[in-house]
N, C-alpha and C positions, 0 to 999 in steps of 0.2 A: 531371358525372363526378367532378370535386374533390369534389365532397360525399358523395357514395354513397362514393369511397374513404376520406372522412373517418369516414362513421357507420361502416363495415366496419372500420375502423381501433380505435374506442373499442369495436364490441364483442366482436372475437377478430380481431388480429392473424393468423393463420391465413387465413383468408379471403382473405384481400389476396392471397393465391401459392396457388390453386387446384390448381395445375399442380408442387408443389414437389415431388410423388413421380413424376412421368410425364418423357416424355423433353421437349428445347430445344423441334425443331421443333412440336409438338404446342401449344405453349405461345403461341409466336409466332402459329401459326394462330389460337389462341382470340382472341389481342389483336387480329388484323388485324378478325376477326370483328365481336370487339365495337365497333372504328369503324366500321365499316361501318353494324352496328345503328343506333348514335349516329346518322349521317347522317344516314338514310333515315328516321328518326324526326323529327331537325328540319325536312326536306322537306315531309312530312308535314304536317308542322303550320302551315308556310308556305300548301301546296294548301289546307290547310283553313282555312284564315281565306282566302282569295283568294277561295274558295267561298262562304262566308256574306256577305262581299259582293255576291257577285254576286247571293246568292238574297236580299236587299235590294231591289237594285237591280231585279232582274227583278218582285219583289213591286209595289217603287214607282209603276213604268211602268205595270203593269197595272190600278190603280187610277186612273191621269190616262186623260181624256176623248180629248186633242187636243195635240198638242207644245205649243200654245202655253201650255195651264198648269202644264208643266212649267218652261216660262221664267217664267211668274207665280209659280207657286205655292211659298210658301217652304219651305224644309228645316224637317222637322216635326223638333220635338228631339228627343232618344235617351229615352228611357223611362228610369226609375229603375231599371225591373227587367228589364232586357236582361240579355241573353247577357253580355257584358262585364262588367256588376256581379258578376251571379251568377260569371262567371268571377273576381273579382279576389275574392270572399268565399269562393268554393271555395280561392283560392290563399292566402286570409289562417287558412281551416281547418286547411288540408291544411301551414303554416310553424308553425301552433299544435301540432298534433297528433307532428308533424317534432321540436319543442322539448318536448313530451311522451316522444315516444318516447326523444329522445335523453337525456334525466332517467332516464324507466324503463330506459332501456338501462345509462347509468352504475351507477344505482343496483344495478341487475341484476348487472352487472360484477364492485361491490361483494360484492357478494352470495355472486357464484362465487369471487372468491378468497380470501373468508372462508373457503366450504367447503371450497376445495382446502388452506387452510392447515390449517382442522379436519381433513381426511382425510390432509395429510403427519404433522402430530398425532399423529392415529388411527392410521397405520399404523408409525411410529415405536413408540406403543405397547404395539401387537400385539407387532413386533418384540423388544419391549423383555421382554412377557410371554414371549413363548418362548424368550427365552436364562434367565430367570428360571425357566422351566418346565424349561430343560434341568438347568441348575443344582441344581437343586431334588430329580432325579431321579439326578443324580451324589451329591448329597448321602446320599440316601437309603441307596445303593447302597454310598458308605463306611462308611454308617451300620451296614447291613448285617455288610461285613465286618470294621468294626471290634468289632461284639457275637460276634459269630464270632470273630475271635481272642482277645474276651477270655476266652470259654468256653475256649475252647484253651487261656490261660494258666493260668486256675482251675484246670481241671485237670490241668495241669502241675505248677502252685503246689500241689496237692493230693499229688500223685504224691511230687514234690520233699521236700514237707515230711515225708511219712510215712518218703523214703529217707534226709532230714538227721536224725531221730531216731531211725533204724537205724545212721547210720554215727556220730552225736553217741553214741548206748550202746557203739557198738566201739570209740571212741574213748575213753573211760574207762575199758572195761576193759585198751586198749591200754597208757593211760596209769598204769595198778595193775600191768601185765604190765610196763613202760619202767621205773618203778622200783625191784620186784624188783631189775629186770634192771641197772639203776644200780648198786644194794648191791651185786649178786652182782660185777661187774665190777671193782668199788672192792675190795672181799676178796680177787679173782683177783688183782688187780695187784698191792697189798699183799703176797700170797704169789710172786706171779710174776715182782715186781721189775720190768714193763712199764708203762709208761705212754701209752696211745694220746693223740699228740697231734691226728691231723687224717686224715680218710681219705674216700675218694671211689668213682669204681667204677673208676677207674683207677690208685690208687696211698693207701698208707698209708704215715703218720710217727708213729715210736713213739720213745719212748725210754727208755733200758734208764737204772736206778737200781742196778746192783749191789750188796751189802755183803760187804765180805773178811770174811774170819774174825776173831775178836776177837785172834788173837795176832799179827794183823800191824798193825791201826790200828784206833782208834775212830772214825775218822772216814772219813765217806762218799765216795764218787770223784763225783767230778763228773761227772754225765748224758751218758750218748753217744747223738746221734739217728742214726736210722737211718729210711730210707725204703726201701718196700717198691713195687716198682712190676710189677701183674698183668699178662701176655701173653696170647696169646690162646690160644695154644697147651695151656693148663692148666700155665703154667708163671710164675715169677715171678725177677724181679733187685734183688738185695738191694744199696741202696747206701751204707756208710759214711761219715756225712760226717764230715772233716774238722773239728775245732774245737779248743774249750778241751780238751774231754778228753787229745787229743795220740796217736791211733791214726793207723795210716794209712791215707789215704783207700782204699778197697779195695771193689771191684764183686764180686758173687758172683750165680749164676744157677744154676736147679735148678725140678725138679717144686715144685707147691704143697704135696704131700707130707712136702715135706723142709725148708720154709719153718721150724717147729721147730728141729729138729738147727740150721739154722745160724744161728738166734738166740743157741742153747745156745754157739755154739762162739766167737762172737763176744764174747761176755758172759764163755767161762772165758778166751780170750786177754787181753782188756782186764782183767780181774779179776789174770792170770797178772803184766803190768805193772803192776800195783798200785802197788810199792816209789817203781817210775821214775815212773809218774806223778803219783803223790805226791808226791814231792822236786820236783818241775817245778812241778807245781801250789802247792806254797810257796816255792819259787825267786818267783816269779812277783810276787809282793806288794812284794821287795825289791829285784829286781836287772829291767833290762830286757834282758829275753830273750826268743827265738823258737824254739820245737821245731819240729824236722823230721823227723818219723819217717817219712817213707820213706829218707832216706839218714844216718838215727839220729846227725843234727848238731843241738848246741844252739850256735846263736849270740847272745854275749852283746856289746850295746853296751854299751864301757864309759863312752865320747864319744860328739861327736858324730861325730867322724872316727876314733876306734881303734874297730877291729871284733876279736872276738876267736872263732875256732871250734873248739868240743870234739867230739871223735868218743865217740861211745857201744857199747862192746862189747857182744854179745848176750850175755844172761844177768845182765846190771846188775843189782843189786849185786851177786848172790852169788856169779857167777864170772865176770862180766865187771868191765873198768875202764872206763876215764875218762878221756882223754889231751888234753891240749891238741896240737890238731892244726896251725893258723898264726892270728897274727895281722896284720892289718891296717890301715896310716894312712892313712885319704885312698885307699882303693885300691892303696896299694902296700905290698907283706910288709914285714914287721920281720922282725928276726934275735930267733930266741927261744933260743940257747944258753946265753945268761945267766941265763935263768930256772929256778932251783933253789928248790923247794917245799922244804919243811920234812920231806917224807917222799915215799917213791915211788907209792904207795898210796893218794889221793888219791879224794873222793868228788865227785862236780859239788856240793856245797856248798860243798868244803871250796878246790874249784879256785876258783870264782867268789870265793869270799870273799881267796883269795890275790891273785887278778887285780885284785879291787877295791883290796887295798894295796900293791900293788908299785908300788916306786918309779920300777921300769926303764919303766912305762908311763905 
């Protein structure tokens, strides 16, 4: 039995558990089975050699005469070619043929897990061709869509180029029309005394370059900018800034209509101060001073701690004056009763140049 489960063993493990997909009890029954078999085989084979003795024996007897030659007569030897030889050459066959089979069994074995390793191989593969195959057909299929957009692009790129040479010709004539349109605006301003400096869709900064007439100065007033800021209303707010010029800061609003007129009227007021701001504007070089025109004070430092302030009459110079209104140490008033000009009548030149050499300060 060791030996049958030894050859079942070298040539498929399987074999050994018959019963490995069936139920317990089924399994146990087969095994009680096959001792059984086993037994009743050895018994067997016991009766039948008991047997062939006997039919010996009985052969022997019936050959002798008389008992008494069976008491003489000696045990004839065993023949070369008995049952028992041929038995023990059948058995040295049948261990030959056993050590053959178990050879061709090995070899066999071999054999099959060659092919199953060739067939995991083989189906590895297969396997391996059909992710390649699938691959293959993705490929194609970008391949596909990528000739496809590129047609798409070309004629795009097609499209494109004929609209970039329609809008590259309006673009030159734009640029023949911009220049005109440069010259025409450089002559306006020139006539119009405006200078745009910066403008957007929500607000423009211009500034005005006035010239007085020749019988009040040769020389030009200093630029006032002005911003212009659109509503939605179809309406705009004009805002004065504040600066060198020396106007005061001053907001004004109205239709875009009238955007004009209060350019015009901005430009004849600050033109109208010409005189004042002229004299300010060269005050300015020599003495350290600060306009105020909304409450029409110039304050002149004449230290670091004497502050001195002039009030400015409306109509300066020609029917307004000039007055020294208080001075200042450190923040606290001086007494200015002392201070006698050389005349009543006095211009802010002629104060600030008095102020700069008085001794009382």
């Amino acid at each position: 039995m060791a030996d049958v489960r030894a050859v079942l063993r070298r040539c498929d493990p399987a074999l050994l558990d018959p019963c490995g997909d069936q139920e317990q009890p089924d399994c146990a029954e087969a095994a009680r089975m096959l001792l059984y078999l086993t037994d009743s085989r050895r018994v067997q084979k016991v009766l039948w050699r008991q047997l062939f003795v006997l039919d010996s024996m009985v052969s022997l007897l019936e050959g002798l005469e008389s008992a008494q030659q069976l008491l003489t007569t000696p045990c004839p030897p065993q023949p070369d070619g008995g049952a028992r030889g041929r038995w023990k050459a059948l058995k040295a066959d049948s261990r030959l043929g056993v050590e053959e089979t178990e050879t061709l069994l090995g070899a066999l074995q071999e054999r099959i897990q060659q092919i199953l390793e060739r067939r995991h191989k083989l189906t590895q593969l297969v396997q391996h061709l059909h992710s390649k195959r699938q691959q293959h057909e993705q490929l194609l299929e970008a391949l596909q869509t990528a000739q496809t957009a590129l047609e798409s692009c070309d004629h795009q790129l097609s499209r494109l180029k004929v609209e970039s040479e329609a809008v590259l010709s309006r673009m030159i004539s734009w640029q023949q029309h911009t220049d005109e349109l440069q010259e025409y605006v450089s002559n306006v301003q020139d006539v119009m005394q405006i200078n745009l400096l910066s403008f957007n869709q929500s607000e423009l900064c211009v500034e005005l370059r006035p010239r007085p007439s020749s019988d009040q100065s040769s020389n030009e007033l200093e630029p006032l900018k002005l911003s212009v800021t659109w509503c939605h209303n179809d309406r705009f707010r004009l805002q004065v800034n504040e600066g060198t010029a020396g106007l005061v800061e001053d907001c004004r609003s109205g239709r875009r209509s009238e955007l004009g007129a209060a350019l015009l009227e901005v430009m004849q007021c600050y033109v109208g101060q010409f005189e004042l701001l002229s004299e300010i504007q060269g005050l300015r070089s020599s003495f350290a001073i600060d306009w105020r025109p909304a409450q029409r004070l110039l304050v002149y430092l004449k230290t670091a701690l004497l502050v001195c302030h002039l009030e400015v009459e409306e109509g300066y110079p020609s029917s307004g004056r000039a007055h020294l209104l208080s001075v200042r140490r450190d923040g606290q008033p001086v007494d200015i009763s002392g201070l006698k000009p050389y005349k009543s009548d006095l211009s802010l030149t002629d104060w600030l140049v008095f102020l700069c050499s008085s001794p009382l300060l």
